[in-house]
PyMOL Python script that loads the backbone (N, CA, C, O; Angstrom):
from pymol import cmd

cmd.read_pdbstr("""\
ATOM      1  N   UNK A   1    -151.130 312.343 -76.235  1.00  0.00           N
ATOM      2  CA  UNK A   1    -152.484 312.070 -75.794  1.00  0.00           C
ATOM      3  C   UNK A   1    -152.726 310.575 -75.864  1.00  0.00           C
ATOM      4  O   UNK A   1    -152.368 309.856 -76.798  1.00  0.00           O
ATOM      5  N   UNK A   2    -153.429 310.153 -74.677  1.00  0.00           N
ATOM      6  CA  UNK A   2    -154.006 308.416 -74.598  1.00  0.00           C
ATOM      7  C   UNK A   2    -155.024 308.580 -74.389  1.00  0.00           C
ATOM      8  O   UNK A   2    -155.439 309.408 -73.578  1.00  0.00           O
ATOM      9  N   UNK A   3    -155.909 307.610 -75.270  1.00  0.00           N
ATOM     10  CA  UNK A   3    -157.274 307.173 -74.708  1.00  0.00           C
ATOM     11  C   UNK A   3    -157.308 305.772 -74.773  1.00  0.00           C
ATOM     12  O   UNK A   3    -156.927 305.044 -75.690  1.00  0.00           O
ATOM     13  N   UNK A   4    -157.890 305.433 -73.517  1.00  0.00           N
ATOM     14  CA  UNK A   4    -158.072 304.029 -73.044  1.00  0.00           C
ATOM     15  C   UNK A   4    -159.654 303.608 -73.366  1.00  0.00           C
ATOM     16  O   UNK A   4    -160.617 304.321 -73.651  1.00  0.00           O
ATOM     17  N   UNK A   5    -159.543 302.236 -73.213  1.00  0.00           N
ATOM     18  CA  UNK A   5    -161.371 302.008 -73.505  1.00  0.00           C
ATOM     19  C   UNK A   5    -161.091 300.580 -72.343  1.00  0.00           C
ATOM     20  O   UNK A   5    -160.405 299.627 -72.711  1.00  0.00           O
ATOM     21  N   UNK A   6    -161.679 300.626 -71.053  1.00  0.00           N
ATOM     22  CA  UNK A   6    -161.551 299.395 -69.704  1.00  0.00           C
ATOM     23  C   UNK A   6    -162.281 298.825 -70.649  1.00  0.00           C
ATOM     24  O   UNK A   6    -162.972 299.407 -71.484  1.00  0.00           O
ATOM     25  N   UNK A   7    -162.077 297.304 -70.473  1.00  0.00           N
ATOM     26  CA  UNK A   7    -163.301 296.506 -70.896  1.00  0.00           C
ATOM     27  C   UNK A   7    -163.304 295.280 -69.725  1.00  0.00           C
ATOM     28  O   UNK A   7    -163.921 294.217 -69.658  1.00  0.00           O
ATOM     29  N   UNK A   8    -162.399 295.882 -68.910  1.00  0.00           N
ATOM     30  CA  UNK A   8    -162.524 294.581 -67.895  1.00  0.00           C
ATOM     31  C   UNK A   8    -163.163 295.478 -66.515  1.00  0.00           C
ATOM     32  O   UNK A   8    -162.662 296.488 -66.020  1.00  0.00           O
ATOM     33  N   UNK A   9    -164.252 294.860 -66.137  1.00  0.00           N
ATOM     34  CA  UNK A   9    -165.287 295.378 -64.862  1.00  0.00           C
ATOM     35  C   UNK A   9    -164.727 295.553 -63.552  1.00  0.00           C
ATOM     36  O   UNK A   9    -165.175 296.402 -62.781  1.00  0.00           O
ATOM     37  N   UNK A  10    -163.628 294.683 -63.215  1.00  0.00           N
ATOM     38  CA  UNK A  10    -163.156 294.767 -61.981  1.00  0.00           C
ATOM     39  C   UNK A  10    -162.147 296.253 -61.904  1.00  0.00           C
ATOM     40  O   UNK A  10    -162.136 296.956 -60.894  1.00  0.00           O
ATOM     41  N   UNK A  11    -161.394 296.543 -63.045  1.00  0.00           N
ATOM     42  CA  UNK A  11    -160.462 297.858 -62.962  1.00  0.00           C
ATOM     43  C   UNK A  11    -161.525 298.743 -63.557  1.00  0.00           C
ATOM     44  O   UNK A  11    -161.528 299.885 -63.099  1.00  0.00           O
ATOM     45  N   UNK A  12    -162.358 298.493 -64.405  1.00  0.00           N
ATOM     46  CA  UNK A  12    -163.750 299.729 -64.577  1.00  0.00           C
ATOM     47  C   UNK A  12    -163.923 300.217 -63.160  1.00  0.00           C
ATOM     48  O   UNK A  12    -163.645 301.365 -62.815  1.00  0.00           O
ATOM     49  N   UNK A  13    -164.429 299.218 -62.301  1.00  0.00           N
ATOM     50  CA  UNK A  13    -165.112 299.785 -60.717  1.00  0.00           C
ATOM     51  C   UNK A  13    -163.761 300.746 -59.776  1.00  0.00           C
ATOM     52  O   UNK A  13    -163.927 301.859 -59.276  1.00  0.00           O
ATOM     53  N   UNK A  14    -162.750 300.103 -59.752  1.00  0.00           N
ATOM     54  CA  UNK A  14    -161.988 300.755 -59.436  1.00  0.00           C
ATOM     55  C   UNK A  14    -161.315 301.797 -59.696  1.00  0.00           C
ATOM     56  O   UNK A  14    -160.676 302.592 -59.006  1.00  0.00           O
ATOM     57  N   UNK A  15    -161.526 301.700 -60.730  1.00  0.00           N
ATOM     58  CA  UNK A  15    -161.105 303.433 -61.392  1.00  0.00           C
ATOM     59  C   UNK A  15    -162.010 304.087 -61.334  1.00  0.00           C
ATOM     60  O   UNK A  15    -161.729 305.233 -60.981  1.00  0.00           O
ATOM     61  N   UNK A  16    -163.568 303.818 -61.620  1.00  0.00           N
ATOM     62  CA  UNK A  16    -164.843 304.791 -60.905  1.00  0.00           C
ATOM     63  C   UNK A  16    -164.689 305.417 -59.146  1.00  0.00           C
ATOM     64  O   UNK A  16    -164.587 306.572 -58.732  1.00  0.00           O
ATOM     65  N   UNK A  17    -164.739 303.765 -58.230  1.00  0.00           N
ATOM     66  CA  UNK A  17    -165.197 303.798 -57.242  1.00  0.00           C
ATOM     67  C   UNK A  17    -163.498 304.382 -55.962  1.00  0.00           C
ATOM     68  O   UNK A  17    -163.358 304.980 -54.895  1.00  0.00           O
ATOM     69  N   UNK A  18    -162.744 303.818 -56.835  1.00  0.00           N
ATOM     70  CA  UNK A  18    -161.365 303.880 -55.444  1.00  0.00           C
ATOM     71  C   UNK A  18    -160.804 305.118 -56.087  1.00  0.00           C
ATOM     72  O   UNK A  18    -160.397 305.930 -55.257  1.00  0.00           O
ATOM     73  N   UNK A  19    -160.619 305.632 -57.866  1.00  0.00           N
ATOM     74  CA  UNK A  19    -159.950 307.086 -58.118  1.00  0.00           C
ATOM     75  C   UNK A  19    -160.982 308.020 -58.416  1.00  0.00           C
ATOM     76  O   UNK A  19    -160.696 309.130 -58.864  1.00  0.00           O
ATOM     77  N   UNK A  20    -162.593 307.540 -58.130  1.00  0.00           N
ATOM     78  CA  UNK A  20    -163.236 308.676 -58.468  1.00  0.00           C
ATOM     79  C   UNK A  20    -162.931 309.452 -59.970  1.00  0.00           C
ATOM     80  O   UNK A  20    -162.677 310.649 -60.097  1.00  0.00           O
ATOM     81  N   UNK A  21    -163.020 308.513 -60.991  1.00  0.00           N
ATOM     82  CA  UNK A  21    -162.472 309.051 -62.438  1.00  0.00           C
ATOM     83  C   UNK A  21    -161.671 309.753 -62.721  1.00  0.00           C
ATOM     84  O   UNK A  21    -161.548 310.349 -63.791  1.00  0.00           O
ATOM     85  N   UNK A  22    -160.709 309.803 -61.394  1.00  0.00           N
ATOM     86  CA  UNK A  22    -159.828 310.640 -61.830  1.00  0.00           C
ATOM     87  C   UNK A  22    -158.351 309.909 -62.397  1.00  0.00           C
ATOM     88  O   UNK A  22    -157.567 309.237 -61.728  1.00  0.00           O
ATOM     89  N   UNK A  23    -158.235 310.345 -64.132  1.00  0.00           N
ATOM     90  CA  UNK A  23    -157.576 309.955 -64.725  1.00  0.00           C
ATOM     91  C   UNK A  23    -155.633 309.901 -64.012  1.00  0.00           C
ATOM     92  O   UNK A  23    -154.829 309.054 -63.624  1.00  0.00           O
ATOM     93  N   UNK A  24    -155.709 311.384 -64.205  1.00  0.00           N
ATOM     94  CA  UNK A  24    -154.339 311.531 -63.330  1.00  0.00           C
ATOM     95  C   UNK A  24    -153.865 310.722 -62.128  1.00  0.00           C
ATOM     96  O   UNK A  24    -152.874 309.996 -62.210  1.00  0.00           O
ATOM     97  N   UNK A  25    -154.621 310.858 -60.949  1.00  0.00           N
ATOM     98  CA  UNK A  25    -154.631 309.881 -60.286  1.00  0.00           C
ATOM     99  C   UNK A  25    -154.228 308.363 -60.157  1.00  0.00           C
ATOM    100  O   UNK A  25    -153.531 307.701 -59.389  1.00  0.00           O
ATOM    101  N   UNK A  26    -155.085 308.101 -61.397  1.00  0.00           N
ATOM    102  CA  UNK A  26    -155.109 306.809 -61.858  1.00  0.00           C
ATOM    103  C   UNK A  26    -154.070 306.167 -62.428  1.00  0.00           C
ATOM    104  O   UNK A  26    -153.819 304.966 -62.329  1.00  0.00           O
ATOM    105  N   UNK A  27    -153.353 307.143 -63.140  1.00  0.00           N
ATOM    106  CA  UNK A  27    -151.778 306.990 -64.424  1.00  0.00           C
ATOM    107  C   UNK A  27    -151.011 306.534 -63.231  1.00  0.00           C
ATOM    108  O   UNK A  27    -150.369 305.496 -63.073  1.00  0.00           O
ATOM    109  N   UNK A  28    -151.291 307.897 -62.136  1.00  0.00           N
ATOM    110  CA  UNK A  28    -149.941 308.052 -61.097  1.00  0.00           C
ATOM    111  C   UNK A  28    -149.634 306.745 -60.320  1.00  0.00           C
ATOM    112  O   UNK A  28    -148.509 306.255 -60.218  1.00  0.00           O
ATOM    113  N   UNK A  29    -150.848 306.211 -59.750  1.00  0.00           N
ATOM    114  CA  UNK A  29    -150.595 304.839 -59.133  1.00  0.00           C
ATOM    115  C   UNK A  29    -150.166 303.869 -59.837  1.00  0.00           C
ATOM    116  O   UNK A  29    -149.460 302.984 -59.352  1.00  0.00           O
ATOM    117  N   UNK A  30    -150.617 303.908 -61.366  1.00  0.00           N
ATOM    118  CA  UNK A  30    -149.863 302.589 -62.608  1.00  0.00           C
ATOM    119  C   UNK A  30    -148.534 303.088 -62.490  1.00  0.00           C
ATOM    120  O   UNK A  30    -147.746 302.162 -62.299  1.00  0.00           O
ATOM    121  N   UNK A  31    -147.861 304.479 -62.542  1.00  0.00           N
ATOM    122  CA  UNK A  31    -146.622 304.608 -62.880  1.00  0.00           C
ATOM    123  C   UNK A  31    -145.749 304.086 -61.203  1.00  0.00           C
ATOM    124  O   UNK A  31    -144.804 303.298 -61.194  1.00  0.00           O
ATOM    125  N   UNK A  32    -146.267 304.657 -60.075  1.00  0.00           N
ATOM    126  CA  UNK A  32    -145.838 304.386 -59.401  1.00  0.00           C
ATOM    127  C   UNK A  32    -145.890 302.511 -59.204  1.00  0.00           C
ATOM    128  O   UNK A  32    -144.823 301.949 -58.959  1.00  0.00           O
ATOM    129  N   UNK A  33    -146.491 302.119 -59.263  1.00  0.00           N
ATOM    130  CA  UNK A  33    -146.330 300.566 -58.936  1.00  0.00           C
ATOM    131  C   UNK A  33    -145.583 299.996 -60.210  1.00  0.00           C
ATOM    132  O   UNK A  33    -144.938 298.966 -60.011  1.00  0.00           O
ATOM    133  N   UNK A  34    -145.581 300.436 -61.285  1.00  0.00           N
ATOM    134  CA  UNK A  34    -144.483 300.175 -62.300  1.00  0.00           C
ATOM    135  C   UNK A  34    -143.302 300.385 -61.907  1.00  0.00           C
ATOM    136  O   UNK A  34    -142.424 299.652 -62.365  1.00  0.00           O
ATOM    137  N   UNK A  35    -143.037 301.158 -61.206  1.00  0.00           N
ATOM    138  CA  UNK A  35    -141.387 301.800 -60.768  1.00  0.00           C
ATOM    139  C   UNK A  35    -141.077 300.973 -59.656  1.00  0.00           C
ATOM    140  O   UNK A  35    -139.895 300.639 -59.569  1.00  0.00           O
ATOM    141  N   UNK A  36    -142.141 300.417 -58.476  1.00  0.00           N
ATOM    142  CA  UNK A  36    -141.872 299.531 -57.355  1.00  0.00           C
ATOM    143  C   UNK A  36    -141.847 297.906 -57.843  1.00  0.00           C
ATOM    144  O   UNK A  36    -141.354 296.978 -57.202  1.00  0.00           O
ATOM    145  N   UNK A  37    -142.530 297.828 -59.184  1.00  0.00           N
ATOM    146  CA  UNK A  37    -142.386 296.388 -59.817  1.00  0.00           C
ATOM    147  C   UNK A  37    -140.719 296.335 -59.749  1.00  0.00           C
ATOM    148  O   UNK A  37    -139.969 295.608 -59.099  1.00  0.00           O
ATOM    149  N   UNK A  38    -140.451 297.442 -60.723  1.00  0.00           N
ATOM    150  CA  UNK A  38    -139.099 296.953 -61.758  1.00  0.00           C
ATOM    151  C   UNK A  38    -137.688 297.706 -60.602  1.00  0.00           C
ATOM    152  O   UNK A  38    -136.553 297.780 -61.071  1.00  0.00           O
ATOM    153  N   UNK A  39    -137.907 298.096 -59.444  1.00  0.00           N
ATOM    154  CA  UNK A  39    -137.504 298.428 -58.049  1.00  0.00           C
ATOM    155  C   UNK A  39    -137.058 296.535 -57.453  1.00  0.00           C
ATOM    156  O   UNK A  39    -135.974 296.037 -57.151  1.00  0.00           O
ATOM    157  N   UNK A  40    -138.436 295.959 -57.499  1.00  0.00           N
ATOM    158  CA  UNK A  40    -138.197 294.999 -56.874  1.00  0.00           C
ATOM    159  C   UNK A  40    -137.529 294.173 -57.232  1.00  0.00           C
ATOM    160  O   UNK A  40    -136.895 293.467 -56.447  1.00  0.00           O
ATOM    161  N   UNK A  41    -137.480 293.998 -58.922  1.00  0.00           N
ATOM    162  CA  UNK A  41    -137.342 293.095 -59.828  1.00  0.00           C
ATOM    163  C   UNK A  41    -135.411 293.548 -60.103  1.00  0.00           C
ATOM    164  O   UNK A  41    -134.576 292.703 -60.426  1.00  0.00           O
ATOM    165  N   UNK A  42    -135.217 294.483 -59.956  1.00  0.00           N
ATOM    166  CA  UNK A  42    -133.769 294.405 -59.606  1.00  0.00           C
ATOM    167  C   UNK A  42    -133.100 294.433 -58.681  1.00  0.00           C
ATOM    168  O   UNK A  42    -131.886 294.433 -58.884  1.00  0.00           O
ATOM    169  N   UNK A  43    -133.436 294.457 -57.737  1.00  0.00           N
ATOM    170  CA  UNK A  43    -133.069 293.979 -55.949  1.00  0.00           C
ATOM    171  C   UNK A  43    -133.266 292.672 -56.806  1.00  0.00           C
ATOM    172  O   UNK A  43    -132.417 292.340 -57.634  1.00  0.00           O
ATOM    173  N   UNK A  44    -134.216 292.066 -56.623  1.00  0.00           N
ATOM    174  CA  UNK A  44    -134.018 290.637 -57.012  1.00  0.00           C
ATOM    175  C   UNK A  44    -132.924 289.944 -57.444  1.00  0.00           C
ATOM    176  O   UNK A  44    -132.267 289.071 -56.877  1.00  0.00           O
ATOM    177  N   UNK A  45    -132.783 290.581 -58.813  1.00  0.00           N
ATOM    178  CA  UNK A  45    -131.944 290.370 -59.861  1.00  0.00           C
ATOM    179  C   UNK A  45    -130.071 290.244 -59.046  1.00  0.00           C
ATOM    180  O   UNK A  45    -129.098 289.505 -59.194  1.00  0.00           O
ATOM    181  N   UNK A  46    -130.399 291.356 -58.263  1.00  0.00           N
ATOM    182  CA  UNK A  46    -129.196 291.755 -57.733  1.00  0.00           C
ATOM    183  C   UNK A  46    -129.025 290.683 -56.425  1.00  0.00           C
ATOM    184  O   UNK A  46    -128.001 290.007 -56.519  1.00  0.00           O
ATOM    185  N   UNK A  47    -129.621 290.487 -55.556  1.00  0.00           N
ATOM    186  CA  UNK A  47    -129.608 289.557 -54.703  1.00  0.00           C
ATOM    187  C   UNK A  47    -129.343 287.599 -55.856  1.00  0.00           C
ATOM    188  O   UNK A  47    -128.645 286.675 -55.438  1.00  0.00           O
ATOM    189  N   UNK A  48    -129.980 287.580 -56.946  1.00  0.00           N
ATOM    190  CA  UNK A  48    -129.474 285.976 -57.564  1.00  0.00           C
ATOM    191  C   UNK A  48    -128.129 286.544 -57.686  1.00  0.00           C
ATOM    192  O   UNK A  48    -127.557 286.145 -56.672  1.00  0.00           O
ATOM    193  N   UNK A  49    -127.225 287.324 -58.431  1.00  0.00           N
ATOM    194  CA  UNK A  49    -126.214 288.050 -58.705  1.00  0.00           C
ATOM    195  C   UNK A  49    -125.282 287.467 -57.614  1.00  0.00           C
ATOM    196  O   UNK A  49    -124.407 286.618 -57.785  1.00  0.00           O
ATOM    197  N   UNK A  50    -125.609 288.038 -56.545  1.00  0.00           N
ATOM    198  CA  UNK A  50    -124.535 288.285 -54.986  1.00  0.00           C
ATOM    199  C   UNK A  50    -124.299 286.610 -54.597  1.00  0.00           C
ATOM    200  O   UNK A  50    -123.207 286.061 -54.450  1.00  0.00           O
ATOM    201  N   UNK A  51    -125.694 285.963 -54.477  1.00  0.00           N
ATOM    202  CA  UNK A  51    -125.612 284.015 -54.452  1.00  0.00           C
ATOM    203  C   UNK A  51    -125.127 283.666 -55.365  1.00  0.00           C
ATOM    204  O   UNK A  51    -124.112 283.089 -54.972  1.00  0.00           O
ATOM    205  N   UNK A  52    -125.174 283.612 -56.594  1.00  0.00           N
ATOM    206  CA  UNK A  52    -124.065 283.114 -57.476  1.00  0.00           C
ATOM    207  C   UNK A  52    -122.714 283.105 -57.445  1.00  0.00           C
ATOM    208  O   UNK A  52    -122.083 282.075 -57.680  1.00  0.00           O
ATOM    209  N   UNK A  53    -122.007 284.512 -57.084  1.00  0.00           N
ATOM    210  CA  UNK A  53    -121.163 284.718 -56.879  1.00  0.00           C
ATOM    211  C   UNK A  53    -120.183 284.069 -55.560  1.00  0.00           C
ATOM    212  O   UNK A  53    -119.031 283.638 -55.496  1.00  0.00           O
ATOM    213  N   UNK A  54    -121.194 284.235 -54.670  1.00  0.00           N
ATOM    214  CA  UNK A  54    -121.172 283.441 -53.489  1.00  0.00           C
ATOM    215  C   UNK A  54    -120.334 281.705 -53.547  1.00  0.00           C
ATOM    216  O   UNK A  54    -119.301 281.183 -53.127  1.00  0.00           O
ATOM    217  N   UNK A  55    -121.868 281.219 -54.553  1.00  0.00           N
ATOM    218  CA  UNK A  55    -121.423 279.880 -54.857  1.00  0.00           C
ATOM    219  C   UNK A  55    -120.443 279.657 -55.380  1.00  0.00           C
ATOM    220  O   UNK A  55    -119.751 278.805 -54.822  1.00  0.00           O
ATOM    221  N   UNK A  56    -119.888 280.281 -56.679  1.00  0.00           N
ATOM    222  CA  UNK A  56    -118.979 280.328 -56.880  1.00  0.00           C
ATOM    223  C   UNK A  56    -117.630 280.202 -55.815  1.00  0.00           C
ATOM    224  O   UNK A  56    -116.764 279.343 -55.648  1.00  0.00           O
ATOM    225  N   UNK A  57    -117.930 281.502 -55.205  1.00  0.00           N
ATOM    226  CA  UNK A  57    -116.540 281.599 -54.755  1.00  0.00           C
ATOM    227  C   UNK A  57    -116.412 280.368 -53.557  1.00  0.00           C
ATOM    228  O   UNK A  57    -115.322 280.009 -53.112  1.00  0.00           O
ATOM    229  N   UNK A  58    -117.739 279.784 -53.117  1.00  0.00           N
ATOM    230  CA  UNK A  58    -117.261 278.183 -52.086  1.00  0.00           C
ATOM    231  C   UNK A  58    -116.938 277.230 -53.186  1.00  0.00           C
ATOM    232  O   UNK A  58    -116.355 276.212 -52.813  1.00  0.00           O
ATOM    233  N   UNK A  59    -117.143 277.318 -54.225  1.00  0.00           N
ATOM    234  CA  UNK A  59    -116.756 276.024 -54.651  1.00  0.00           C
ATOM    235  C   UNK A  59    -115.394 276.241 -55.065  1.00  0.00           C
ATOM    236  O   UNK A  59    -114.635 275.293 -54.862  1.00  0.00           O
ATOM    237  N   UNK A  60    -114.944 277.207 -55.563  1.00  0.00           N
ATOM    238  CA  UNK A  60    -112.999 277.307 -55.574  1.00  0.00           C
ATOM    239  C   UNK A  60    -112.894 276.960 -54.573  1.00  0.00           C
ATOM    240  O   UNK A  60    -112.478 275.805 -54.484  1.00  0.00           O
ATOM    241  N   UNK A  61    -113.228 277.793 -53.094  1.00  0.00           N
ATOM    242  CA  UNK A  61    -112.220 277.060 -51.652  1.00  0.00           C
ATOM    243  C   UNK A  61    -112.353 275.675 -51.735  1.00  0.00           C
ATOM    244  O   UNK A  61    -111.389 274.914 -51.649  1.00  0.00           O
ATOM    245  N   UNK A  62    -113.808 275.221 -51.942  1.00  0.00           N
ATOM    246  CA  UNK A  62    -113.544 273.833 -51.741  1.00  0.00           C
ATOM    247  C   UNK A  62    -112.805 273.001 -52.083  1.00  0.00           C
ATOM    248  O   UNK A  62    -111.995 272.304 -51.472  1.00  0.00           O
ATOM    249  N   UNK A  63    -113.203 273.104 -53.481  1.00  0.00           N
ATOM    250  CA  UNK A  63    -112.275 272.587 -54.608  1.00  0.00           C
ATOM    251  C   UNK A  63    -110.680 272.899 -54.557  1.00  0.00           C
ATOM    252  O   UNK A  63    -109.976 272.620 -55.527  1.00  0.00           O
ATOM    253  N   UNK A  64    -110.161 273.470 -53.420  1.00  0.00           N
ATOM    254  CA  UNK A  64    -108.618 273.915 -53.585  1.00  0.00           C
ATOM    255  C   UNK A  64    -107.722 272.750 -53.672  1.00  0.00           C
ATOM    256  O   UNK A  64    -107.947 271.806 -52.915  1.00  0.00           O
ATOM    257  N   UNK A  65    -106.912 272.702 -54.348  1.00  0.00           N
ATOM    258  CA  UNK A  65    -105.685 271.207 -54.029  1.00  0.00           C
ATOM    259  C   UNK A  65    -105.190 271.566 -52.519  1.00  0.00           C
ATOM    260  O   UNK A  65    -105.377 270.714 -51.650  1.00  0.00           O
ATOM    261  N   UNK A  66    -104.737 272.459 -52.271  1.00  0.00           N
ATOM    262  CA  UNK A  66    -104.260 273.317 -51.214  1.00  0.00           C
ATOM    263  C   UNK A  66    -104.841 272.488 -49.636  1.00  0.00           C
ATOM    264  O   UNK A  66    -104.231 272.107 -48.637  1.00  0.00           O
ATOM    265  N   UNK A  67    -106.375 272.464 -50.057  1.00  0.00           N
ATOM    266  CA  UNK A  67    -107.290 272.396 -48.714  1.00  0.00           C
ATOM    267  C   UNK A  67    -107.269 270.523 -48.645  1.00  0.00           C
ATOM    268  O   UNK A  67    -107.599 269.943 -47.611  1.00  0.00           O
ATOM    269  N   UNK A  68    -106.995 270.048 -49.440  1.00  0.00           N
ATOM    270  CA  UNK A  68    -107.512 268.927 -49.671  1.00  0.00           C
ATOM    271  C   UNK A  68    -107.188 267.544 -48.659  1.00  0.00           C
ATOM    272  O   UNK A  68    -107.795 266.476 -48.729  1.00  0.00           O
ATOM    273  N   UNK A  69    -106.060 267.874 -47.704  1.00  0.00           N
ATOM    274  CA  UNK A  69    -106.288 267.205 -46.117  1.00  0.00           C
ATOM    275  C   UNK A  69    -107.263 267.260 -45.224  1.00  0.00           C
ATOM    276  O   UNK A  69    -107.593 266.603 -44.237  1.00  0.00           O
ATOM    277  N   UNK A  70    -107.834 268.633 -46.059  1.00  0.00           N
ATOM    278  CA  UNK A  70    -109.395 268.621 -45.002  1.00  0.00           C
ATOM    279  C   UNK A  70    -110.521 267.628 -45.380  1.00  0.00           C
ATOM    280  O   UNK A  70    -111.391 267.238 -44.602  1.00  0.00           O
ATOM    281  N   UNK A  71    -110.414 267.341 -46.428  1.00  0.00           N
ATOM    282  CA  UNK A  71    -111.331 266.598 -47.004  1.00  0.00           C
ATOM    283  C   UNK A  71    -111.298 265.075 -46.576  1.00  0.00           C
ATOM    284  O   UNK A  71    -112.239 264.345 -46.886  1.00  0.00           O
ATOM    285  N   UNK A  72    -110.101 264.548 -45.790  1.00  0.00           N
ATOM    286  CA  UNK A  72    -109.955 263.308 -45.131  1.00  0.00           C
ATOM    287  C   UNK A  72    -110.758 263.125 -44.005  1.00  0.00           C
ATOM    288  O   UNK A  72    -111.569 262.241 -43.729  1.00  0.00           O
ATOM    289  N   UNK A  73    -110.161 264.725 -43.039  1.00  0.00           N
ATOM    290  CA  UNK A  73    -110.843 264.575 -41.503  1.00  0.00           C
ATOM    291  C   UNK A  73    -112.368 264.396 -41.720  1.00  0.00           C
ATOM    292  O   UNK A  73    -113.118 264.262 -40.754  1.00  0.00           O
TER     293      UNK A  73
END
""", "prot")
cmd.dss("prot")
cmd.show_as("cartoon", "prot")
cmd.util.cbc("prot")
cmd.orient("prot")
């Protein structure tokens, strides 16, 4: 069991006026936008991941002894 006490007016009105007091309702949209936060937030995570790796792997080619006549032209 939770009991909440709003003390901030702007999510008071909205939980009156946009869920009609309805508690359930109300959880469901926090849980759901919690799950699309931490959704986004590892795509994220995963996209710095993939560029790092990325960088990485240009700076070995670059850096090759191998390649390093290219670096004249």
């Amino acid at each position: 069991m939770l009991s909440l006490t709003i003390e901030d007016k702007n999510i008071e009105n909205i939980f009156l006026k946009e869920f009609h007091s309805n508690k359930k309702e109300f959880f469901s949209f926090i849980q759901s936008s919690f799950n699309k936060l931490k959704n986004n937030e590892t795509t994220e995570n995963e996209n710095i991941d993939f560029i790092n790796l990325q960088i990485t792997s240009m700076d070995t080619t670059w850096d090759n002894d191998a390649d390093k006549a290219w670096n004249d032209l």
